[in-house]
C-alpha positions, 0 to 999 in steps of 0.5 A: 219853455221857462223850466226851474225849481219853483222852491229854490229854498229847502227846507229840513227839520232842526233840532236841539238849542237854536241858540247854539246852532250854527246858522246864518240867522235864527228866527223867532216870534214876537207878539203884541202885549199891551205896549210892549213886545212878548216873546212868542213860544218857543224861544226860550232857549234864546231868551235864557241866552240874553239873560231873560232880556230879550223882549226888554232888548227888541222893544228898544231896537223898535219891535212891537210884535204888529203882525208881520213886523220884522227886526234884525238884531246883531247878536254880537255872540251872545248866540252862535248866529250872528243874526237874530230876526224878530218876526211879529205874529200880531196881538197877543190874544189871552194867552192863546198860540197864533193861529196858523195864518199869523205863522204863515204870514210871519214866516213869509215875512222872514224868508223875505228879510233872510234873502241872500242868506245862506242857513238859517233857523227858525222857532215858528215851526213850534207853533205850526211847522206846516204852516211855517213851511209854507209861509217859508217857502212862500215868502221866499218865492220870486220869479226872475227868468226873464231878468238878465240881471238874476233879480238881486239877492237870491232867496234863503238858501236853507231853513231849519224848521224847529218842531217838537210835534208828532209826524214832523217828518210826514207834516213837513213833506205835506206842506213843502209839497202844498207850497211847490203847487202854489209856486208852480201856479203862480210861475204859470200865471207870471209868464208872459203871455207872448211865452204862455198861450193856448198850446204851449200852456198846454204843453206845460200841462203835460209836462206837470201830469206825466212827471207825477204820473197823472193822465193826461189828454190834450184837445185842439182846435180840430178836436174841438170842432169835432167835439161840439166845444162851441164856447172855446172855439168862439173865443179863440177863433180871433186869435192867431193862436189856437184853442185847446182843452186839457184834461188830466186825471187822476185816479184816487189810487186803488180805493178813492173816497169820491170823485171830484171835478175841478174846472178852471178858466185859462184865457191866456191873454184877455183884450177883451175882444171886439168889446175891447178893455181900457188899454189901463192896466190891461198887462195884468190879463195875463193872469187870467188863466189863473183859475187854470193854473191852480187846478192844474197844480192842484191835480198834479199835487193830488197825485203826488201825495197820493191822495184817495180822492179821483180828480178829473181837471177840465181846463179850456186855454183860449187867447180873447183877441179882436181880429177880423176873424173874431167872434161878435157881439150879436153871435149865437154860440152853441155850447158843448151840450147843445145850449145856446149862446148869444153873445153881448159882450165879448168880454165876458169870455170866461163864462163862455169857455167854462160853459163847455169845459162845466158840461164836459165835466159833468158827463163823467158823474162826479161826486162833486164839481168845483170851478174856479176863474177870474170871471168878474170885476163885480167880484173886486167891487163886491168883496176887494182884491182879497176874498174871492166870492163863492157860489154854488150849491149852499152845502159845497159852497159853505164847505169851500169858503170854510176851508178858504178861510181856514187856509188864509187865502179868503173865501165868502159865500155869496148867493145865486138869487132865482129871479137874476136868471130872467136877466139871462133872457136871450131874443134869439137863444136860449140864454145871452153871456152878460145882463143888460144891467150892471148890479150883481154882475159876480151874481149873474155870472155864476147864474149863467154857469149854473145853467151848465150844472146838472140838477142834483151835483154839488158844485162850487164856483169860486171868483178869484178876479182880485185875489189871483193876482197882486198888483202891489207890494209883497206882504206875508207871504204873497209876492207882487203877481200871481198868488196861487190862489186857490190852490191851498183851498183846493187842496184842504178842500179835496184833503177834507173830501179824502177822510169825510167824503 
């Protein structure tokens, strides 16, 4: 099992002049004006220290302030660091602060550019300190367990976050906390799925709850037979590697505001099956146990901060393997709850386990349910590798794609049209896993799972089959794998939930 600091850079709050801090770098913002760059609030001190020449300097070393645009300048003492690096935060608009996304972005930026720096200074915690932490402590992740060579230049070493705002200290716990789930999720989602299966994610599981003291309770196969969790069961009986369902717990401490339901998909390996995927690209089914990997990190996070808001994680950990003990297109599955399934494309699995995973949830009346899952290549088509598509009860749906917004990690309402469930029409069972037609393929798969929702419980479905995983280049504070998404989302939401109910 890979153990590490999933935040190896530390943050702390600084104070007094930058310009006379001794660092190793000193970050400040640049904004886009009108065909000139325009220093960002906060670097005043900086900018007196040049003679009030600054932005006249950065634009002849090539600054814009375009967002995410980074510009290393040698100071030459004209400030105590050797270094000034400009980040830019994008358009300047009216005068207006960045928003907090445009911070995050630029601080991950920056923490990219400062690899292999020992202490360094940052301004942008004036414009938002949470959201600099967290681009901070985003951009500088990397996972590098498995590279023999220690994967080049480490990360930053130190960032000393200037801020001016009341509750600074509690501002910066919170979001380095945030950040150390999103770490977390995403290191489960890059592990190799040789290293990461069904019992061993399992094991990790426990691992995260018991050391921030959340319940925690871990179903295999034989319990799952005994059980009645026909879905996991039949998408893992291909597999070498056994199923299981993980539960964790949290109580909301002594007075919770509601009590939530989180579910997520963790098919720790997909082939797709006896219905087996193009063998392109299929290294990135790794991450299909993403949806798992955030609300895991997401329970745990809740109960590091305390949050009054009880949680309960249901998260179903299957290997979708084709073997000759695999299940089949043609096969009847009986769900957890009795539903049956027919099954017509083994590769539409997720919904399968989430079906039994939904339904166990709902026995233990929560206030509200909210899933999350790479469930489908519809939503890449419909809505990119960016925005996840959201579904569920138009309420909870809106308020979990406002908060996805709010966050930077991208969230759209989608629609469960009534008529797609005919298509769900089944000749032997009560309903089949996949329609017979290829439109609204992310649609149709949150009307299946709206079959395992009780009548009344607001829920929400989030499809995260694009943005979970990153495929490219690093930007703002994405690194190429695993993103982390949804966990922010997650979190603001549960936040919101805490103080509105």
């Amino acid at each position: 099992m890979i153990e590490r600091n999933p935040v190896p850079t530390e943050l702390q709050l600084g104070s007094g002049d930058p310009a006379s801090a001794t660092v190793d770098a000193v970050v400040i913002g640049v904004l886009a004006g009108d065909g000139t760059p325009v220093l960002a609030p906060g670097a005043a001190e900086i900018d007196s220290a040049f003679d009030g020449g600054l932005a006249e300097l950065l634009a002849v070393a090539g600054a814009s302030g375009k967002a995410e645009e980074v510009v290393r300048v040698p100071t030459r003492g004209t400030i105590t660091a050797p270094l000034l690096v400009a980040v830019g935060l994008g358009p300047l608009d009216d005068g207006a602060e960045p928003d907090a996304d445009a911070v995050r972005r630029a601080s991950g930026a920056a923490a990219r550019a400062l690899a292999g720096t020992g202490h360094a200074l940052s301004t942008l915690g004036r414009l938002d300190l949470a959201a600099a932490a967290e681009g901070t402590l985003l951009g500088a992740y990397s996972f590098t367990e498995y590279r023999s060579n220690g994967g080049g230049k480490p990360p930053v070493g130190r960032v000393y976050l200037l801020s001016d705002a009341d509750g600074a200290d509690d501002a910066l716990r919170v979001a380095t906390a945030v950040a150390t789930a999103v770490t977390t999720a995403r290191d489960l989602v890059n592990t190799p799925p040789n290293d990461l299966y069904p019992a061993s994610f399992a094991d990790r599981a426990v691992a995260l709850a018991e050391a921030a003291g959340v319940e925690v309770e871990v179903l295999d196969e034989t319990a799952l037979a005994e059980g009645g969790y026909g879905g996991v069961l039949g998408v893992g009986q291909g597999s070498s590697r056994k199923p299981r369902l993980v539960r964790l717990r949290w109580s909301g401490g002594e007075s919770p505001r509601a009590t939530v339901a989180l579910v997520g998909k963790g098919i720790t390996f997909d082939t797709g099956g006896i219905s087996i995927k193009p063998a392109a690209n299929m290294d990135q089914m790794t991450s299909d146990m993403g949806g798992a990997a955030a609300v895991i990190a997401t329970t745990v996070l809740a109960a590091q901060l305390g949050l009054p808001v009880a949680v309960t994680a249901t998260v179903p950990m299957a290997e979708n393997m084709p073997s000759d003990t695999a299940y089949r297109p043609g096969d009847v599955l009986r769900m957890y709850g009795g539903t049956t399934v027919e099954v017509l494309n083994t590769d539409a699995e997720g919904r399968l386990i989430l079906a039994d995973a939904i339904a166990r949830a709902a026995e233990d009346g929560p206030d509200y349910l909210v899933e999350t899952s790479t469930l489908t290549g519809a939503q890449q088509v419909a809505l990119g590798m960016r925005t996840a598509g959201v579904m569920g009860s138009e309420e909870l749906r809106d308020r979990v794609a406002g908060h996805a917004q709010a966050t930077g990690e991208g969230g759209w309402a989608m629609p469960l049209p009534e008529h797609l469930r005919a298509d769900l029409d089944s000749r032997v069972a009560d309903l089949a896993n996949v329609s017979g037609t290829r439109w609204g393929g992310m649609l149709v798969a949150g009307v299946f799972l709206s079959e395992f929702v009780p009548e009344g419980l607001p829920w929400a479905h989030i499809d995260i089959a694009g943005p979970s995983f990153h495929s490219g280049g690093p930007y703002g504070y994405t690194a190429k794998g695993g993103t982390g998404v949804p966990v922010r989302t997650l979190f603001a939401l549960l936040s919101d939930i805490a103080e509105n109910g």
